[in-house]
N, C-alpha and C positions, 0 to 999 in steps of 0.2 A: 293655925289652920292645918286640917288633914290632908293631904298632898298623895294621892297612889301613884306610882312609877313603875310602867313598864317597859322592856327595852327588850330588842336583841342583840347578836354581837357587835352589829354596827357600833348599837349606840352602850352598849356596857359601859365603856370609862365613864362615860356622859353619864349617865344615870347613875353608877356610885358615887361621882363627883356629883352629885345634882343632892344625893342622899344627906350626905354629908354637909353640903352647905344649906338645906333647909331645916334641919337640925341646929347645926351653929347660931343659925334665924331663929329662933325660937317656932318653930315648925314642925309637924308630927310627920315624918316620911314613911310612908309605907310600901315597901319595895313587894312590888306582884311579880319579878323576876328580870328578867334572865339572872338565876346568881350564882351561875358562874360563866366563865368567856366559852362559848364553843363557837366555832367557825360557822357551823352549819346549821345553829338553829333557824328555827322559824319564827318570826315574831308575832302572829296572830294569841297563839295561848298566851302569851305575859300581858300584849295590848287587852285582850279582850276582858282579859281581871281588872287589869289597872279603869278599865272605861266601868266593866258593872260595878265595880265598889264604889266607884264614883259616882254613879247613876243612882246608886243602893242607897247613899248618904248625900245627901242634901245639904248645901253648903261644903261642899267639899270640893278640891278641884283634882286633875289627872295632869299628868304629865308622861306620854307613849314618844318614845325614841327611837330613829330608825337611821338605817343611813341619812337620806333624804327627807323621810319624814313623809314620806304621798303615802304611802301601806300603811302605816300605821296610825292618820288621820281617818282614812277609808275606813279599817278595820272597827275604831273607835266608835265611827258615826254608825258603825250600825247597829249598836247597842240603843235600844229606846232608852229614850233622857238626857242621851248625850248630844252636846252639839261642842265637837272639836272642831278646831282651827290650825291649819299650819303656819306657824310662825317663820320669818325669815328677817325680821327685822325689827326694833324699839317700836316702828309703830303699829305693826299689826299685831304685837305682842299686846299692848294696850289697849288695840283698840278690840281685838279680841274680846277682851270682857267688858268694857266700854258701851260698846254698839252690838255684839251679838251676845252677850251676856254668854260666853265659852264656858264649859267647866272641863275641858281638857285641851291643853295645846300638845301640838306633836312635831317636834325638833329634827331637824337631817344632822344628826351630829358630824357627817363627814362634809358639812357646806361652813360649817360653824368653828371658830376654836372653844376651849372651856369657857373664857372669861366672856366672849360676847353671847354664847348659850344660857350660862347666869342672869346675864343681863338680861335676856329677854322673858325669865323665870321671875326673878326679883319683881320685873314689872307686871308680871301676870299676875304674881299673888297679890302684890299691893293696890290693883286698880279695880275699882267695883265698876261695877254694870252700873248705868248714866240712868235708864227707870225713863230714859223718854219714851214719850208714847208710840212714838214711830217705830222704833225699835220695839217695844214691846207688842205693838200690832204686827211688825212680822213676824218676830220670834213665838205668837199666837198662832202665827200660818202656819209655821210650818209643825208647829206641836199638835198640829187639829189635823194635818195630814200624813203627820207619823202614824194619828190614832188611829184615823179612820179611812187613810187614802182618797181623800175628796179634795179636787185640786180648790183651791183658793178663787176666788171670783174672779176673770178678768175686769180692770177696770170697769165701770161702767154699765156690768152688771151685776143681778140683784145684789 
């Protein structure tokens, strides 16, 4: 699986520890930056590669790291194609791609240590999207109002 990784200094360790260990996985990482630590960067330019390459490549997933991870989920989702998720735990790491079919989660590396940030990586790449219809009738809504901005029917109507 091809895997883009962006971070800023928050999440740097995270994300060369994240490089590293999806490679060891048999995994293609491809780092869209920060590479190297500066204090001050901004994480919008690294998110915003790591989300279009992801978006660009089909069957691929992203992986944006932040302190907290709310910036760089935001920044993500506003790439058309992209539907990220912030992770904070095993289950919304799975169910991420499970139930909203994610192709990018976004990590608070300062809420997380390494080993349970892995963990909710591991289970990202291994769980496919479930293909139920419910799920895929929303994940239709909201792809029809990315494209077009036409809100979804309330219940009930047409």
């Amino acid at each position: 699986m091809r895997v883009f990784l962006g971070s800023d200094h928050a999440g740097f360790e995270l994300k060369e520890h994240l490089v590293s260990w999806l490679k060891e996985n048999g995994h293609e990482a491809v780092d869209c930056g920060a590479f190297e630590y500066d204090a001050v960067d901004d994480y919008p330019p690294f998110v915003l590669r790591a989300a279009r390459r992801t978006a660009a490549e089909p069957g691929t997933l992203g992986i944006v790291i932040g302190g907290s991870g709310n910036g760089e989920a935001i920044a993500a989702n506003k790439v058309r194609g992209v539907r990220a998720a912030l992770v904070w735990n095993e289950d919304t790491a799975t169910l991420a791609r499970e139930h909203n079919d994610a192709n990018v989660i976004a990590i608070g590396a300062r809420q997380h240590d390494l080993g349970t940030a892995t963990r909710f990586v591991e289970l990202f790449v291994q769980t496919s999207y479930s293909k139920e219809p419910r799920h895929t009738r929303r994940i239709q809504m909201l792809s029809d109002y990315e494209s077009t901005g036409e809100l979804p029917p309330l219940p009930g109507e047409g």
